[in-house]
TORSEVO-779346 format. One record per residue (C-alpha): residue number from 1; residue in one letter; x, y, z negated. Coordinates in steps of 0.001 Angstrom, whole numbers, plus 500000, padded with zeros to 6 digits. Each point is the difference from the previous one (the first is absolute). Last residue first. Example, Ala and Ser with C-alpha at 12.3 -4.5 7.8 and 13.67 -1.06 7.14 Angstrom:
SITE   num   residu        u        v        w
SITE     2        S   513670   498940   492860
SITE     1        A   498630   496560   499340
END
This chain:
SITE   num   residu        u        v        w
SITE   328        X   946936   129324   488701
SITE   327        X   498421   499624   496788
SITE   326        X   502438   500727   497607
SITE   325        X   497403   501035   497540
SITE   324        X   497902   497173   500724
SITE   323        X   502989   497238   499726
SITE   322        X   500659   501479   496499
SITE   321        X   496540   499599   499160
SITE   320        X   499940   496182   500818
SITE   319        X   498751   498757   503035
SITE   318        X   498166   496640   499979
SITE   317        X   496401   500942   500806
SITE   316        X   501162   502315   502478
SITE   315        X   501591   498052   502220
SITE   314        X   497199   499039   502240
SITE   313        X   498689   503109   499926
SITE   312        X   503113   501777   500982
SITE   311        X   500427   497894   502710
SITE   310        X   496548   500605   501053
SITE   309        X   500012   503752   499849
SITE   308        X   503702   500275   501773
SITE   307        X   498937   497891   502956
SITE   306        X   496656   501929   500335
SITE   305        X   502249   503796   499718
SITE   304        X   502253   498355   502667
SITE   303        X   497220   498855   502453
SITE   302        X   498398   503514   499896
SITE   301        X   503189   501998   500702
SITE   300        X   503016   500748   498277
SITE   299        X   502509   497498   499966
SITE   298        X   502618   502021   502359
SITE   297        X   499215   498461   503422
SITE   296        X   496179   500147   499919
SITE   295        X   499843   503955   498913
SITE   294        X   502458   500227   502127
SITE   293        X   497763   498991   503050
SITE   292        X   497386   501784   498907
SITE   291        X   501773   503202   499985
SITE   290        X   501155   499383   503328
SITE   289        X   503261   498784   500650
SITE   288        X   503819   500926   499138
SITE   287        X   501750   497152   497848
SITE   286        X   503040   501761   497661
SITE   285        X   498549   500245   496818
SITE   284        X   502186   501497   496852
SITE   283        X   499939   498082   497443
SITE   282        X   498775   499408   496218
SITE   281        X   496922   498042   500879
SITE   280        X   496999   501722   502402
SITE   279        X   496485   499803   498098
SITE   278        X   497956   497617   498110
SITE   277        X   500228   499930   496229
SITE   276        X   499636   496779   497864
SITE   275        X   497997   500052   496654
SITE   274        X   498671   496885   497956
SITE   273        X   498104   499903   497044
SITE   272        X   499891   503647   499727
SITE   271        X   502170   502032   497005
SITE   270        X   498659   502377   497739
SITE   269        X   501942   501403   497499
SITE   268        X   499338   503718   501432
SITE   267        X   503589   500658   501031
SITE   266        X   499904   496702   501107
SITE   265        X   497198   500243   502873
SITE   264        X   500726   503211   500640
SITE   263        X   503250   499567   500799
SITE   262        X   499172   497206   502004
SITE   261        X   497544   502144   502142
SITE   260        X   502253   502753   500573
SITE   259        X   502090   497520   501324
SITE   258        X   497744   498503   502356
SITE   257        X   499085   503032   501135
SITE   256        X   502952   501085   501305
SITE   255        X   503697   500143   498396
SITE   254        X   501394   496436   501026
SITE   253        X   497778   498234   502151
SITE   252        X   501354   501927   502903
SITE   251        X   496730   502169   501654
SITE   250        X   497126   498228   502256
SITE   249        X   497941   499449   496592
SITE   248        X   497787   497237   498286
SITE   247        X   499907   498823   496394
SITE   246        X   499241   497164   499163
SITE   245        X   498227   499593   495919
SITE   244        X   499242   497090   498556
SITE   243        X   497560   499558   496464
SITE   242        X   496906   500926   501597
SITE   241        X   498288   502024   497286
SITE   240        X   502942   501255   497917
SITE   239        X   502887   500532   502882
SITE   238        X   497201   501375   501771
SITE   237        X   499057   502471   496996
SITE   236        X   503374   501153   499789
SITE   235        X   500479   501004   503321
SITE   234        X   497147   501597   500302
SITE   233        X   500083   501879   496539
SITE   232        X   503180   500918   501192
SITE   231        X   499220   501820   503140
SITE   230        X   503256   501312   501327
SITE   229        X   500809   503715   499714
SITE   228        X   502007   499291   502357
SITE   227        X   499278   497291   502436
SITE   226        X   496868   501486   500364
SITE   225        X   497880   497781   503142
SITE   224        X   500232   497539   497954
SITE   223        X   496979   498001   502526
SITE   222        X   498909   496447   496849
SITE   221        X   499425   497241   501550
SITE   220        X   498195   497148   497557
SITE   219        X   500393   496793   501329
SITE   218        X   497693   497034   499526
SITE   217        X   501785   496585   501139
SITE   216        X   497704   497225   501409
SITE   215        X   502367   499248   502921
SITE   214        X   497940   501635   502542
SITE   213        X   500377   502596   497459
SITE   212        X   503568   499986   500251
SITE   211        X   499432   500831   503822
SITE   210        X   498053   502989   498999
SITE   209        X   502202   501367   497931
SITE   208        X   502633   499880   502305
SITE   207        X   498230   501747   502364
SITE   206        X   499588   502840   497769
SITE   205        X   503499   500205   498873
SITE   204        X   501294   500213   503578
SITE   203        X   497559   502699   500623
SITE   202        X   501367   501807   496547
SITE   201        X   502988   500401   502098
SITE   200        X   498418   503831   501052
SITE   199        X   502003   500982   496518
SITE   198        X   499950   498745   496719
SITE   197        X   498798   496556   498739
SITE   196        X   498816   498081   497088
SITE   195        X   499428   496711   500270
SITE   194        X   497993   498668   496713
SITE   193        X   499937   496516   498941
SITE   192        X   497379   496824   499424
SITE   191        X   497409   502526   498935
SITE   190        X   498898   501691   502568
SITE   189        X   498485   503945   501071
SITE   188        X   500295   501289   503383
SITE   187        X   501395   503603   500821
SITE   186        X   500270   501203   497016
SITE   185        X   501497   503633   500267
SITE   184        X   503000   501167   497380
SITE   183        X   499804   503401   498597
SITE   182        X   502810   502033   499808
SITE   181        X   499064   502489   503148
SITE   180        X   496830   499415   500437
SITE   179        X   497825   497711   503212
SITE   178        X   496172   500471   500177
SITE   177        X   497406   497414   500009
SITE   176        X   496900   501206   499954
SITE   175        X   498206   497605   502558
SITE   174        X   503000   498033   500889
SITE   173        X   502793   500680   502189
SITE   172        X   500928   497858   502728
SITE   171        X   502855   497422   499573
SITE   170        X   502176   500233   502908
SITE   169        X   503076   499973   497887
SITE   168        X   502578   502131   502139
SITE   167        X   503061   500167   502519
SITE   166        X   501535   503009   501340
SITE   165        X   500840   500498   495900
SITE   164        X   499869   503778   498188
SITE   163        X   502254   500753   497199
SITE   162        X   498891   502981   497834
SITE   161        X   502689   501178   497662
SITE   160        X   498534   502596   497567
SITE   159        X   501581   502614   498008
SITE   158        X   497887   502607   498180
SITE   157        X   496978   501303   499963
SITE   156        X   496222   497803   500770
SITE   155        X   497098   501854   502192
SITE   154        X   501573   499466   503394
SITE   153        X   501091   496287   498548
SITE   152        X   496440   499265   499171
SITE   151        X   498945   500371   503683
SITE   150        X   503185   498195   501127
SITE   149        X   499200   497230   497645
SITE   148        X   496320   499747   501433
SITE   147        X   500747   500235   503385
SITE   146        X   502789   497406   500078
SITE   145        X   497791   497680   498239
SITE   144        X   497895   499749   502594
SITE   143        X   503057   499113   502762
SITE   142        X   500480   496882   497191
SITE   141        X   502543   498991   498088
SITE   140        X   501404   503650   499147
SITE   139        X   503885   499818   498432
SITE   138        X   499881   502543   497119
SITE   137        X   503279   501096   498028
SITE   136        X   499859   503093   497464
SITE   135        X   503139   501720   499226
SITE   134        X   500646   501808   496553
SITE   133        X   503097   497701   499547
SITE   132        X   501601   498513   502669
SITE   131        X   499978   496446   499849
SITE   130        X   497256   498962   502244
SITE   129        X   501469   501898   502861
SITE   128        X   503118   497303   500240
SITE   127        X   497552   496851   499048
SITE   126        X   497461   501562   502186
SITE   125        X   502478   500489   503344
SITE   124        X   502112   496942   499702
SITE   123        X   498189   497981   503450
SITE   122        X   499212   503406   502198
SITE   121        X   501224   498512   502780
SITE   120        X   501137   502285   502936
SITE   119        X   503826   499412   499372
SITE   118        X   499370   496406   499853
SITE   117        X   498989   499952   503439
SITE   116        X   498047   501796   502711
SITE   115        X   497313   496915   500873
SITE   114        X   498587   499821   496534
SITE   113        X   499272   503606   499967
SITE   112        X   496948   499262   497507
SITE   111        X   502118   497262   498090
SITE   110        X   499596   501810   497037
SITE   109        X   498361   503084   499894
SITE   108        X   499376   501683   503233
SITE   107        X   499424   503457   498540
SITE   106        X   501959   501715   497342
SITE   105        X   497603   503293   498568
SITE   104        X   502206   501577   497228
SITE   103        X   497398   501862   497838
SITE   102        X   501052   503460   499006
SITE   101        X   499015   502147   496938
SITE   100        X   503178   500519   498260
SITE    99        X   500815   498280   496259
SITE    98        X   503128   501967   500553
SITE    97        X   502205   497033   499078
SITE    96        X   497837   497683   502610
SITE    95        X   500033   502268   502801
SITE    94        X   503915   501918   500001
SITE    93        X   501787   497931   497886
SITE    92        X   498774   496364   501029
SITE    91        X   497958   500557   503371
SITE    90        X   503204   502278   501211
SITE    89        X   502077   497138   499309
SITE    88        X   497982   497421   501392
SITE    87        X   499601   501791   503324
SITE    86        X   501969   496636   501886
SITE    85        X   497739   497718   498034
SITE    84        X   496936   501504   500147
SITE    83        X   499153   502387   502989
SITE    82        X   501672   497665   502567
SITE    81        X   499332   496444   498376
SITE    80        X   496729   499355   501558
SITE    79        X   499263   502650   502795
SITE    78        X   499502   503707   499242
SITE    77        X   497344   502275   497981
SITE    76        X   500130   502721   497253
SITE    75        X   497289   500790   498301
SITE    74        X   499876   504226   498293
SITE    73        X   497826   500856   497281
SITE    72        X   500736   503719   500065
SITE    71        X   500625   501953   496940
SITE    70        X   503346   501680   500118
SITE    69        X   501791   497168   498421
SITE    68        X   497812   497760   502829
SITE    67        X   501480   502151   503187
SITE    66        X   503855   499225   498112
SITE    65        X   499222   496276   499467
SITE    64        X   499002   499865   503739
SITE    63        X   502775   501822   501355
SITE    62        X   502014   497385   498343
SITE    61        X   498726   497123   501068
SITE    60        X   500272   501049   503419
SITE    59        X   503616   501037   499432
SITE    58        X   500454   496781   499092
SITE    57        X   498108   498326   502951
SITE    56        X   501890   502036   502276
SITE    55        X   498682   498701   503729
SITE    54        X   497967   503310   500216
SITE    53        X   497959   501699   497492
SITE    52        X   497027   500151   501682
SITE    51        X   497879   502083   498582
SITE    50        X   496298   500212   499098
SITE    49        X   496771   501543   498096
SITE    48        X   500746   503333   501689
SITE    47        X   499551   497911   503640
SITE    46        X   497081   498126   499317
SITE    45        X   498128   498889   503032
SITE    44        X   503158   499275   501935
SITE    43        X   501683   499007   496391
SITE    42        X   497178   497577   499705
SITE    41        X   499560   497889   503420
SITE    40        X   497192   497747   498723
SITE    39        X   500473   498101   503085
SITE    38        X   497041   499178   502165
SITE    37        X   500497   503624   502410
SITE    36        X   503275   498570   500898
SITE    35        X   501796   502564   502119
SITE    34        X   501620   501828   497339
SITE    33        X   501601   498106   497585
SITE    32        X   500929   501350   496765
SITE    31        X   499114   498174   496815
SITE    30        X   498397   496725   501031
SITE    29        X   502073   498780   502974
SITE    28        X   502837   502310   498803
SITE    27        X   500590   497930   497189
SITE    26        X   504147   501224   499487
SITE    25        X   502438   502744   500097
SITE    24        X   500603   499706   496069
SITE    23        X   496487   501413   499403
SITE    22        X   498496   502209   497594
SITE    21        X   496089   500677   498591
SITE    20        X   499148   502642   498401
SITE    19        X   496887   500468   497701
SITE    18        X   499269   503115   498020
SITE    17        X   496693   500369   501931
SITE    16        X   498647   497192   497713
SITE    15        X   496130   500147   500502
SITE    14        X   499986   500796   504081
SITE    13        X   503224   497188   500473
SITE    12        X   498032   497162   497999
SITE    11        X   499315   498786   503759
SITE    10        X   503071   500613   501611
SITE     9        X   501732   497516   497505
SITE     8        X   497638   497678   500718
SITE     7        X   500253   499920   503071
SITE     6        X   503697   499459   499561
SITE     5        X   499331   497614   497691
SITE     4        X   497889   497720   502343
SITE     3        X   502159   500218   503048
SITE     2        X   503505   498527   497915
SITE     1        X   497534   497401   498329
END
């Protein structure tokens, strides 16, 4: 995902001159390395369309909101938690109060950096993002979709928080399918429940899927690619035509998706048959591995969203509504 926006970036660069793109000292295998003809190798290419703003994410940040409040649409790119968390304060008053044109690219959502440690997760990242007004969140499912949100992010003011997975779907687009910002993607439709994921663990979604349908279960998978604006009519219209909603995300289950989803859900009076959400619970992880690997040891891979589907299934018949709106 990191290669495709990248080149995609340099692609839109001849219609949106205004574009700069800024680094924390980082992704010099596709921004600035010079003996690898393969790499996309941007700011060697580019040079007035980048800067490297050192390891100072905050100052980063804040060059950025300054280029965009004198009309550039400026990205700025680091690892994970780097230009989030620790630039939140700039992203708060300086981005999000200003209603500035930047889009925060994180990549290696998740478990991405799996072998660096906690401090390379990106596990609170949309719940913290998510509630800053003006801010739009998008975690891509797919490589594909990358191109299409970045494309419509070029064209789209304001700020954006673009969080980019190692990992993704593997689903191949159809013929004209196309990926936008707010709009929720159906992947397969079901009826016996809906999984709806964000980020490249859609691929645990889809296998699951198809191992409940070995079991006679129809699924309906719905890529969220928008965390924020979230696609209501989506949501709403699983919880309405197959009754149980999971939702899917490497990110704490408090804050993500699966929130947004359960506010949804009630907000509009509408509440699924059964909901659980898989993701990491309320601590902080402590295994290093693979992203794989922690996907398997913290409930959140194919054989956890199955698990969670048939319990759920089983019990749904006798839940009551309080039970559903405490739903794990």
């Amino acid at each position: 995902m990191r290669d495709t926006f990248v080149q995609t970036l340099e692609s839109l660069l001849p219609e949106h001159q205004e574009t700069v793109l800024i680094t924390g000292d980082l992704g010099f295998g596709v921004l600035t390395a010079p003996d690898d003809e393969a790499q996309t190798r941007f700011g060697e290419r580019h040079p007035q369309h980048f800067i490297n703003a050192g390891v100072a994410e905050q100052n980063m940040t804040a060059i950025a909101a300054g280029m965009a409040l004198q009309g550039f649409k400026a990205w700025t790119y680091s690892i994970g938690n780097f230009p989030t968390l620790r630039a939140l304060e700039q992203i708060r008053n300086d981005i999000c109060y200003h209603d500035a044109n930047v889009t925060i690219v994180a990549i290696g959502g998740g478990f991405s950096y799996g072998q660096l440690g906690m401090s390379h997760f990106a596990t609170e990242d949309l719940a913290i993002i998510r509630a800053l007004p003006n801010m739009k969140v998008l975690a891509p499912c797919e490589k594909w979709e990358v191109t299409d949100l970045v494309t419509e992010l070029c064209a789209t003011p304001g700020p954006a928080y673009l969080r980019i997975d190692k990992s993704h779907g593997g689903v191949e687009r159809r013929d004209g399918e196309q990926a936008k910002i707010g709009k929720a993607r159906m992947v397969r439709d079901g009826s016996d429940g809906t999984l709806i994921a964000c980020g490249g663990i859609l691929s645990e979604a889809m296998i699951a899927a198809d191992r409940l349908a070995e079991q006679g279960l129809s699924m309906r998978i719905l890529s969220m690619h928008t965390i924020k604006p979230l696609d209501v009519d989506a949501v709403l219209s699983a919880s309405r035509e197959t009754g149980g909603i999971v939702s899917v995300e490497e990110h704490n289950v408090i804050g993500g998706l699966g929130s947004a989803i359960a506010e949804t859900c009630l907000s509009e009076g509408t509440i699924p048959s059964y909901f659980h959400r898989i993701g990491l619970a309320d601590h902080y992880p402590t295994i290093v591995g693979d992203q794989d690997y922690l996907r398997a040891q913290y409930g959140m891979n194919a054989d956890a969203i199955v698990a969670a589907v048939l319990d759920k299934l089983g019990d749904s018949s006798e839940a009551t509504v309080a039970d559903l709106v405490a739903a794990q």
